[in-house]
Biotite code that builds the C-alpha atoms (Angstrom):
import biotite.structure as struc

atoms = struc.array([
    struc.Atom([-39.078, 20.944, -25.876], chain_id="A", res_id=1, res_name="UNK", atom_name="CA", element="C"),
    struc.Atom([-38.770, 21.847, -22.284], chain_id="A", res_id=2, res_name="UNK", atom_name="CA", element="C"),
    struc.Atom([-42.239, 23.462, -21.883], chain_id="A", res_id=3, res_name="UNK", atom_name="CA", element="C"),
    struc.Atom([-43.367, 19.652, -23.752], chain_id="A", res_id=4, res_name="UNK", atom_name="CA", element="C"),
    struc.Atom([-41.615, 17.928, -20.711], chain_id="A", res_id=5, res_name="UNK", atom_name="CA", element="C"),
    struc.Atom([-42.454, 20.107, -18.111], chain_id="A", res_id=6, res_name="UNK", atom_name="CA", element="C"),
    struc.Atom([-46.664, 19.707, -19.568], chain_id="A", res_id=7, res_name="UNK", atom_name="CA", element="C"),
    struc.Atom([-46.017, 15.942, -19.723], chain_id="A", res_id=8, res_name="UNK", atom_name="CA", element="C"),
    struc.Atom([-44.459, 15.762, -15.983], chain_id="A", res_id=9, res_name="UNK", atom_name="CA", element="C"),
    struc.Atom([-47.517, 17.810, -14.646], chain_id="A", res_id=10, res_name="UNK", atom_name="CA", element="C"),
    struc.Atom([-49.893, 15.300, -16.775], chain_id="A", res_id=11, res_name="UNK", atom_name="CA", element="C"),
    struc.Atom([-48.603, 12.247, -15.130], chain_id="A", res_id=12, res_name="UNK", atom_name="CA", element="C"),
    struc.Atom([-48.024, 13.307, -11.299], chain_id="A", res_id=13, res_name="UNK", atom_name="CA", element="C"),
    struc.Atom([-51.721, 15.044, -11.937], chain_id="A", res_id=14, res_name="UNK", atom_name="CA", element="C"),
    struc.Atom([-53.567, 12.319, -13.539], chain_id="A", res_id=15, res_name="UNK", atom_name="CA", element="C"),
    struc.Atom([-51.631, 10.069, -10.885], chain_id="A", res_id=16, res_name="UNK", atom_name="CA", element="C"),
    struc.Atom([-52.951, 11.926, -7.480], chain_id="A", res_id=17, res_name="UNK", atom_name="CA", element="C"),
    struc.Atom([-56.955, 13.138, -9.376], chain_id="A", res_id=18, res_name="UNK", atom_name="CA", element="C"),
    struc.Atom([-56.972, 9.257, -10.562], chain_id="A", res_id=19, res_name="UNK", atom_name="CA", element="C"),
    struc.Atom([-56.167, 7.725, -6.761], chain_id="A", res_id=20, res_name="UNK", atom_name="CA", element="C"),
    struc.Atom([-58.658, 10.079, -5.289], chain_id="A", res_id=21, res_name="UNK", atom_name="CA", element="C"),
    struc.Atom([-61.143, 9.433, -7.764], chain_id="A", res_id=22, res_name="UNK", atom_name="CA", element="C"),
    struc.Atom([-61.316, 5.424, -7.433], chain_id="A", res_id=23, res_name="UNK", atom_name="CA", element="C"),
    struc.Atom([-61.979, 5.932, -3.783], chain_id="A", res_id=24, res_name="UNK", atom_name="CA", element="C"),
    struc.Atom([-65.720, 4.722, -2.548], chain_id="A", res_id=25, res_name="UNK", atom_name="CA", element="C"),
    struc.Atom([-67.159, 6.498, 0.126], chain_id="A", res_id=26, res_name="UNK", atom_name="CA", element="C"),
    struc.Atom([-65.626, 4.629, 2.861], chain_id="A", res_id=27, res_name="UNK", atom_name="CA", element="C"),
    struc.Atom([-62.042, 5.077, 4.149], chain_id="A", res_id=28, res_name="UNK", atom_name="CA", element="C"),
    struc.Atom([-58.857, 2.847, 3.085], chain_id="A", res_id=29, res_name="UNK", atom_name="CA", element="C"),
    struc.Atom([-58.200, 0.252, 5.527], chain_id="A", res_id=30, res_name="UNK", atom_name="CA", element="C"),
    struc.Atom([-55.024, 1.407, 7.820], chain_id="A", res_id=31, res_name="UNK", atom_name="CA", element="C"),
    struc.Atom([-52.321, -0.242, 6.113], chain_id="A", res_id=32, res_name="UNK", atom_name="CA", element="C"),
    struc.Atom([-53.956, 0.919, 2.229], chain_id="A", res_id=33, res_name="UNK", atom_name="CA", element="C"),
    struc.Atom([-51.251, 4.128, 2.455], chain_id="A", res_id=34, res_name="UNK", atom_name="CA", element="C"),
    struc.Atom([-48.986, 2.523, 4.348], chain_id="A", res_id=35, res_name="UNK", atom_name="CA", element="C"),
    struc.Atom([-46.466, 2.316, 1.098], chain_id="A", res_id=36, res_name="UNK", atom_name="CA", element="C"),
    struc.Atom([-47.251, 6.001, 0.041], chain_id="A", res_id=37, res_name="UNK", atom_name="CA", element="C"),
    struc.Atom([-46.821, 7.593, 3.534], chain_id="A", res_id=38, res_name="UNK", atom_name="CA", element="C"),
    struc.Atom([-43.716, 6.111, 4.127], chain_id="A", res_id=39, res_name="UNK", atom_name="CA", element="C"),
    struc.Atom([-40.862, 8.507, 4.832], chain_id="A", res_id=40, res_name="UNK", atom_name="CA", element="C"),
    struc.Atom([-39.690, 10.750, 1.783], chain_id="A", res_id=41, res_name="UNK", atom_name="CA", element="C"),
    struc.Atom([-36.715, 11.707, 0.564], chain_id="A", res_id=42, res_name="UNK", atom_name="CA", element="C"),
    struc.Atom([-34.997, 14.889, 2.439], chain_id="A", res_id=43, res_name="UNK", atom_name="CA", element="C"),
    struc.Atom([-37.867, 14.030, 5.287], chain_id="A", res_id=44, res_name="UNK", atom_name="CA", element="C"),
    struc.Atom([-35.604, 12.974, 8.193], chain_id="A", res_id=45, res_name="UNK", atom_name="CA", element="C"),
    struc.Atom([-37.386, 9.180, 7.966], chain_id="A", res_id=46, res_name="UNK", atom_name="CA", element="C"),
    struc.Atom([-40.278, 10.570, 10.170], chain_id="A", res_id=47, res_name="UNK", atom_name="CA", element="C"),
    struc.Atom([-42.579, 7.902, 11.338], chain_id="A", res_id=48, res_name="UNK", atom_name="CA", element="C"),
    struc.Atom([-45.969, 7.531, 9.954], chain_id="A", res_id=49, res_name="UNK", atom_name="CA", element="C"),
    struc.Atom([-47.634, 10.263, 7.238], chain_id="A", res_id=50, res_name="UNK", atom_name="CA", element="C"),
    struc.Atom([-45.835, 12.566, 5.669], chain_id="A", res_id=51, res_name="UNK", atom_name="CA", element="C"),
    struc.Atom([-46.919, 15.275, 8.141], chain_id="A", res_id=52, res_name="UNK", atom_name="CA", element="C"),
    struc.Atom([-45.634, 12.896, 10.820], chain_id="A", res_id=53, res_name="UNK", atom_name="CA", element="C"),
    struc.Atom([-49.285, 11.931, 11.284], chain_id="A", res_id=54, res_name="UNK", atom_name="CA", element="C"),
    struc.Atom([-49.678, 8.383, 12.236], chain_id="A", res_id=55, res_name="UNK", atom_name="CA", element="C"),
    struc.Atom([-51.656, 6.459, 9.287], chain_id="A", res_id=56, res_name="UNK", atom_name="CA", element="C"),
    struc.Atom([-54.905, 5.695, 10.766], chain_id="A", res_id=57, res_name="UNK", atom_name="CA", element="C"),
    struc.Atom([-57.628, 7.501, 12.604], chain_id="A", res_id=58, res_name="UNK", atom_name="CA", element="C"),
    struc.Atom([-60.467, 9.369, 10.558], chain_id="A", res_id=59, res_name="UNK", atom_name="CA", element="C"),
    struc.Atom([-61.735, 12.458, 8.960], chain_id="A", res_id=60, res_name="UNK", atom_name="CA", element="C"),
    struc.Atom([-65.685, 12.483, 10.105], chain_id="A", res_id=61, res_name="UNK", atom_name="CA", element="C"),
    struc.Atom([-69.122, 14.193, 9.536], chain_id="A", res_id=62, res_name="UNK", atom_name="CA", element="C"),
    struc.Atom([-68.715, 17.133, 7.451], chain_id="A", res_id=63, res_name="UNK", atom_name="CA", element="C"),
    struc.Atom([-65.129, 16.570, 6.485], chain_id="A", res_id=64, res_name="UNK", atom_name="CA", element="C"),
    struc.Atom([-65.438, 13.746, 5.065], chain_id="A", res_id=65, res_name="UNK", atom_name="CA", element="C"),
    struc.Atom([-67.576, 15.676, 2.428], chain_id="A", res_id=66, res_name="UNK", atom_name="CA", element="C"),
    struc.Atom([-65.377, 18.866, 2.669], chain_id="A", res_id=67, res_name="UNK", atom_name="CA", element="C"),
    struc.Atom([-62.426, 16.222, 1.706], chain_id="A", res_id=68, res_name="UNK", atom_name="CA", element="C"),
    struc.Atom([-64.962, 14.774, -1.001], chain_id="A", res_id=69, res_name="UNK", atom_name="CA", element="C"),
    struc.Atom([-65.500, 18.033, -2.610], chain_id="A", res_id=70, res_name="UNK", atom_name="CA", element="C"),
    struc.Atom([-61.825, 18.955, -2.597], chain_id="A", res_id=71, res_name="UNK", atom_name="CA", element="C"),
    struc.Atom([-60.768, 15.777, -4.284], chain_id="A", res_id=72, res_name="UNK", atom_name="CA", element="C"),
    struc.Atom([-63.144, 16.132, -6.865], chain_id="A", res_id=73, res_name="UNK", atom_name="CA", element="C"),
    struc.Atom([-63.215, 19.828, -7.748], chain_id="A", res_id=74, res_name="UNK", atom_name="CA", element="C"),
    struc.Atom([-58.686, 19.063, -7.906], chain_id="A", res_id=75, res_name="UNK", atom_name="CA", element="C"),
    struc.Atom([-59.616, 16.302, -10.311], chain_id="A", res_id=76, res_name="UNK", atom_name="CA", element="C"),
    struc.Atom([-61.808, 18.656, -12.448], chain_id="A", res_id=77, res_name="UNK", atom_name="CA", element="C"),
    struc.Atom([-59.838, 21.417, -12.115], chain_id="A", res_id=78, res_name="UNK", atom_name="CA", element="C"),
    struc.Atom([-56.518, 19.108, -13.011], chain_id="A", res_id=79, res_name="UNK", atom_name="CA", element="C"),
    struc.Atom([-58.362, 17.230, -16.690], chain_id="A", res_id=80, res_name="UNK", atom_name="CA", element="C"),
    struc.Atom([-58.729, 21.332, -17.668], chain_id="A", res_id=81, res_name="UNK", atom_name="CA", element="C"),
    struc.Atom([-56.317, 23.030, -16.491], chain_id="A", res_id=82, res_name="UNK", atom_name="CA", element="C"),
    struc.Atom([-53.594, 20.044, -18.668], chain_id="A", res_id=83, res_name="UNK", atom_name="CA", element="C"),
    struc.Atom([-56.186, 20.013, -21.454], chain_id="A", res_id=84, res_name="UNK", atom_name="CA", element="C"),
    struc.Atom([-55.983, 24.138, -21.761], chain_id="A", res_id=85, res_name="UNK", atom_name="CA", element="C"),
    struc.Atom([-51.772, 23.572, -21.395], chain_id="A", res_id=86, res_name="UNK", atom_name="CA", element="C"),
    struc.Atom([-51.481, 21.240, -23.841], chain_id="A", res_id=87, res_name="UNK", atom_name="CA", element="C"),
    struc.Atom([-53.761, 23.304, -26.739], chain_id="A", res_id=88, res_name="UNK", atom_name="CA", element="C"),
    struc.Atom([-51.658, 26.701, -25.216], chain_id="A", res_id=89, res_name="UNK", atom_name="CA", element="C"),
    struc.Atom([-48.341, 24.711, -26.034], chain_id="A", res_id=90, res_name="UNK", atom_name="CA", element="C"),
    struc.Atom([-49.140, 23.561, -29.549], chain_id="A", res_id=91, res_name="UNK", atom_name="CA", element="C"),
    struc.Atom([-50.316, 27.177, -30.642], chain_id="A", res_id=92, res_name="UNK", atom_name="CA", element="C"),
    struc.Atom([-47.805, 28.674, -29.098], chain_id="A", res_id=93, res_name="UNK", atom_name="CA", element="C"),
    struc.Atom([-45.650, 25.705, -31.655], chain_id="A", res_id=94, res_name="UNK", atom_name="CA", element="C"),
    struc.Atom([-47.954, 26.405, -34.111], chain_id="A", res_id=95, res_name="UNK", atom_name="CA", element="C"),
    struc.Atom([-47.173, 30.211, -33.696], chain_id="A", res_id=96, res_name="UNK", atom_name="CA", element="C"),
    struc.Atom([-50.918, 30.704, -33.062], chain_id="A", res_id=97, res_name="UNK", atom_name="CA", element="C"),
    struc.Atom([-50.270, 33.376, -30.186], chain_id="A", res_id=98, res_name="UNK", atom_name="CA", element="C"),
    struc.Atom([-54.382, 34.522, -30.079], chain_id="A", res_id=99, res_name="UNK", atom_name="CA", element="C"),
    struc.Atom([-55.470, 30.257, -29.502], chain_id="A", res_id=100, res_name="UNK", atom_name="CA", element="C"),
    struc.Atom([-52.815, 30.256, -26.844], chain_id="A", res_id=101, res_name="UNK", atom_name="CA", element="C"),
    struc.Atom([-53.445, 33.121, -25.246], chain_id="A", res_id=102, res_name="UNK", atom_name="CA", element="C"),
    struc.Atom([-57.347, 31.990, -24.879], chain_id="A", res_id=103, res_name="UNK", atom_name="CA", element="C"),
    struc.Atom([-55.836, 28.731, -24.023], chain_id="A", res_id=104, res_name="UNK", atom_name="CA", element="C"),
    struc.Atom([-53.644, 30.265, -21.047], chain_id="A", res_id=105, res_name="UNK", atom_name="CA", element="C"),
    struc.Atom([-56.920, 32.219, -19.975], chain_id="A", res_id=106, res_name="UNK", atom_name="CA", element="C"),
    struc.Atom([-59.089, 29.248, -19.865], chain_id="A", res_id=107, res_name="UNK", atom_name="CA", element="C"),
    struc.Atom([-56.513, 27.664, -17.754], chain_id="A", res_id=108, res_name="UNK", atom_name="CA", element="C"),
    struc.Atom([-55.910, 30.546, -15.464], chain_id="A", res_id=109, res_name="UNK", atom_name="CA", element="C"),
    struc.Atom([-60.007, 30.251, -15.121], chain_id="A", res_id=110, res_name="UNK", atom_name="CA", element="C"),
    struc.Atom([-59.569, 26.562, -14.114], chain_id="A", res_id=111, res_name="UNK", atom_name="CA", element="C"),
    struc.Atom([-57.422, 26.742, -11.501], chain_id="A", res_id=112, res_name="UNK", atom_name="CA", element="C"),
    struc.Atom([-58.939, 30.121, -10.088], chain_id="A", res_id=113, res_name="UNK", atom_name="CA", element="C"),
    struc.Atom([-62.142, 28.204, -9.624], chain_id="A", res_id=114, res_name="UNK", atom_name="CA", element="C"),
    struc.Atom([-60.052, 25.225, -8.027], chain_id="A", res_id=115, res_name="UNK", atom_name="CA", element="C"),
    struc.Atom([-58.772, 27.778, -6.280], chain_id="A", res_id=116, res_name="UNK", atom_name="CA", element="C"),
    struc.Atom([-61.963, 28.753, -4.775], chain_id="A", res_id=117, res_name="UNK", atom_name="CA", element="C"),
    struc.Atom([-63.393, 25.380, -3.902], chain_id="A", res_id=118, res_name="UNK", atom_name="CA", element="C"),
    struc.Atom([-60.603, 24.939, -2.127], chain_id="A", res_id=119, res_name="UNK", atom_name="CA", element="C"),
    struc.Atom([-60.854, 27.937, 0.267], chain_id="A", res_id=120, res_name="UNK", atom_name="CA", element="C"),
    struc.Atom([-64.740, 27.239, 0.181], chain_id="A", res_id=121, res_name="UNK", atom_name="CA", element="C"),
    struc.Atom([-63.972, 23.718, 1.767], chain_id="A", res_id=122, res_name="UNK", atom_name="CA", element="C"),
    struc.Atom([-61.122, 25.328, 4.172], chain_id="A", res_id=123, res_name="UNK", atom_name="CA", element="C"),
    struc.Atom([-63.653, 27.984, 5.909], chain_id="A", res_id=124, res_name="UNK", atom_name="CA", element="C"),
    struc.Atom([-66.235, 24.459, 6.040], chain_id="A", res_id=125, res_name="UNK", atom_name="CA", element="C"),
    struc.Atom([-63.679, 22.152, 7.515], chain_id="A", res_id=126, res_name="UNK", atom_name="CA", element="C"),
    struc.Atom([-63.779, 21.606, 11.431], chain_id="A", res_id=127, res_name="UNK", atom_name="CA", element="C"),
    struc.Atom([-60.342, 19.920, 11.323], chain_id="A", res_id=128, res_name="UNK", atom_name="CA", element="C"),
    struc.Atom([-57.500, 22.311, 11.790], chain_id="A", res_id=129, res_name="UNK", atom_name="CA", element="C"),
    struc.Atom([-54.935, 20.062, 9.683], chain_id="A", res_id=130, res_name="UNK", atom_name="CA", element="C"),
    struc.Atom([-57.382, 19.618, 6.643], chain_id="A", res_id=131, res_name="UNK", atom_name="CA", element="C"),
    struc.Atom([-58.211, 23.559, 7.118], chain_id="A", res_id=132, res_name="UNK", atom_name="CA", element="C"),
    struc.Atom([-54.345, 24.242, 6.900], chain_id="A", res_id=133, res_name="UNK", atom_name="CA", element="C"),
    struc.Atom([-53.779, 22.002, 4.459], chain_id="A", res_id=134, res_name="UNK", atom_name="CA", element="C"),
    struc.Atom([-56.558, 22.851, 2.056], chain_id="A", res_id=135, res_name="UNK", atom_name="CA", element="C"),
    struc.Atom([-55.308, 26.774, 2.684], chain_id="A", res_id=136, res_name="UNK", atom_name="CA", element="C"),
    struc.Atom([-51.669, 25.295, 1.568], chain_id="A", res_id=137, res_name="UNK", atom_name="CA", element="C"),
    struc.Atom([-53.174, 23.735, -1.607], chain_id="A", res_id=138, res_name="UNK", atom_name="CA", element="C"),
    struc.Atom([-54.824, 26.894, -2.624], chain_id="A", res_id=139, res_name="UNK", atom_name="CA", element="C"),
    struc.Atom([-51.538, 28.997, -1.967], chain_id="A", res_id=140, res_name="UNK", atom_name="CA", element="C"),
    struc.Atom([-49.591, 26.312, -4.568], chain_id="A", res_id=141, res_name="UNK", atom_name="CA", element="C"),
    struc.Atom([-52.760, 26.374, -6.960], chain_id="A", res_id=142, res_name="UNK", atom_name="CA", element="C"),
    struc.Atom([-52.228, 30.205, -7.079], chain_id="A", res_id=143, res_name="UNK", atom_name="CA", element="C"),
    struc.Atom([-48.845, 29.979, -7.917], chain_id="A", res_id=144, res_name="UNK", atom_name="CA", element="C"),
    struc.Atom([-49.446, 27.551, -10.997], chain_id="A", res_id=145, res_name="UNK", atom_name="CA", element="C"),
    struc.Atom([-50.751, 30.628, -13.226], chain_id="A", res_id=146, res_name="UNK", atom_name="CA", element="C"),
    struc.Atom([-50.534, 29.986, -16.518], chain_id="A", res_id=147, res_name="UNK", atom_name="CA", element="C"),
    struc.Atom([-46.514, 29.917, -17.284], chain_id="A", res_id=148, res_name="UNK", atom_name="CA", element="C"),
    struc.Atom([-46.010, 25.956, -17.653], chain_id="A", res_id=149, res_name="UNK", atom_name="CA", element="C"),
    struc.Atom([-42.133, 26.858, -16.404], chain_id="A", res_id=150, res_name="UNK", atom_name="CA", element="C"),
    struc.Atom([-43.559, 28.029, -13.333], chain_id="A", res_id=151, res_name="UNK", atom_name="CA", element="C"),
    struc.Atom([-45.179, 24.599, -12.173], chain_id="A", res_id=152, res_name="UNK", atom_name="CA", element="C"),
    struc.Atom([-44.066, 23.015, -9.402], chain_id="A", res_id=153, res_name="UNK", atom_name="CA", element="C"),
    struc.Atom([-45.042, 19.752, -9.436], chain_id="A", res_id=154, res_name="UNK", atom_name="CA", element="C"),
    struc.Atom([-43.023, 18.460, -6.691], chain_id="A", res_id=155, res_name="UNK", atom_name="CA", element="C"),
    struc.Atom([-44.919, 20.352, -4.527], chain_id="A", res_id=156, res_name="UNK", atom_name="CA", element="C"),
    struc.Atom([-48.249, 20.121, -5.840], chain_id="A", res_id=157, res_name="UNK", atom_name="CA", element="C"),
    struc.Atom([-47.920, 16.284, -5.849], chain_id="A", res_id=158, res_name="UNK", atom_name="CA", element="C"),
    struc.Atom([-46.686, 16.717, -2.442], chain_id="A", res_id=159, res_name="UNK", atom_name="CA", element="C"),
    struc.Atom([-49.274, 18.474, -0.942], chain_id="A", res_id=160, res_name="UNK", atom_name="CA", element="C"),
    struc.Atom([-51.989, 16.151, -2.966], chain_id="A", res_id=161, res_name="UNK", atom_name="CA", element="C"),
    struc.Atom([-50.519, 12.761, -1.650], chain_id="A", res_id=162, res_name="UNK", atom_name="CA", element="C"),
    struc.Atom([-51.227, 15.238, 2.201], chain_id="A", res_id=163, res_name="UNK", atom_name="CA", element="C"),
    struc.Atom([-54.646, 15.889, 1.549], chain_id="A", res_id=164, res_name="UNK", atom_name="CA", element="C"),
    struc.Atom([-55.339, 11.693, 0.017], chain_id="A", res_id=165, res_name="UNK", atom_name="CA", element="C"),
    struc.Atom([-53.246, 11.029, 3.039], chain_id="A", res_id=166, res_name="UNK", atom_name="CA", element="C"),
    struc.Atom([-55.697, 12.800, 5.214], chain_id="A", res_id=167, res_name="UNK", atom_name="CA", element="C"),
    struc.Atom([-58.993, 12.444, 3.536], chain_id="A", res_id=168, res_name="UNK", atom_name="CA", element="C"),
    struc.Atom([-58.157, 8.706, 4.030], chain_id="A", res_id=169, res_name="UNK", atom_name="CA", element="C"),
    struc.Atom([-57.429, 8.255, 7.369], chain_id="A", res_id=170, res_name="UNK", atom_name="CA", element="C"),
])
């Protein structure tokens, strides 16, 4: 029941963050569009503005603007497979189907090791030093997902993808 809550938290705080990022058009949010979501959160000391204590505003430009493009998309990919290959793992593993789940646990180890990948590959093309740092810091968390659903962190994860829609939106 646990591993059934834990797959059902990831769902909704990943479908959340891949579904805001995906209903973007091409063109930045108007300034006060995050205004809500960048407000101080808990345990953050009320700091002004983003939650990297980046004003909301400003813009990502040329080449990141693609680089933050690519990342959102290749997350939102990455995110519909990697939950699709949890949820079969978790009803075999019910099911006491160990060989499904473990080709289950593989497939979803594949998805986020690609995700994993764009997201260095759009780190090493990004010009901006946040987006490169936090790009690297997305990759680090993705790594740590593996397959064990216990081992998610999806305060984090959501964290760090409300950064990067933060900062892809400016």
């Amino acid at each position: 029941m646990r591993r059934l809550l834990a797959v059902t938290m990831v769902v909704a705080v990943l479908a959340v963050g891949a579904g805001c990022s995906a209903d973007r058009s091409g063109g930045a949010a108007p300034a006060g569009a995050t205004a809500e979501v960048s407000g101080p959160a808990a345990g953050s000391g009320g700091a002004p503005g983003g939650l990297t204590g980046t004003p909301v505003g400003g813009g990502v430009t040329g080449g990141n603007a693609q680089v933050c493009a690519e990342a959102q998309q290749a997350g939102a990919t990455a995110v519909r497979e990697y939950v699709a290959e949890l949820g079969r793992m978790v009803a075999a593993v019910g099911a006491g189907d160990t060989a499904t789940a473990d080709a289950a646990r593989t497939r979803a180890q594949t998805a986020l090791a690609g995700w994993r990948a764009a997201l260095r590959e759009q780190s090493a093309r990004s010009t901006d030093p946040q987006l490169k740092t936090l790009l690297s810091d997305l990759g680090t968390e993705v790594a740590a997902l593996g397959g064990d659903v216990e081992s998610i962190d999806e305060t984090e994860l959501d964290r760090l993808q409300q950064r990067l829609d933060q900062l892809c939106a400016r």
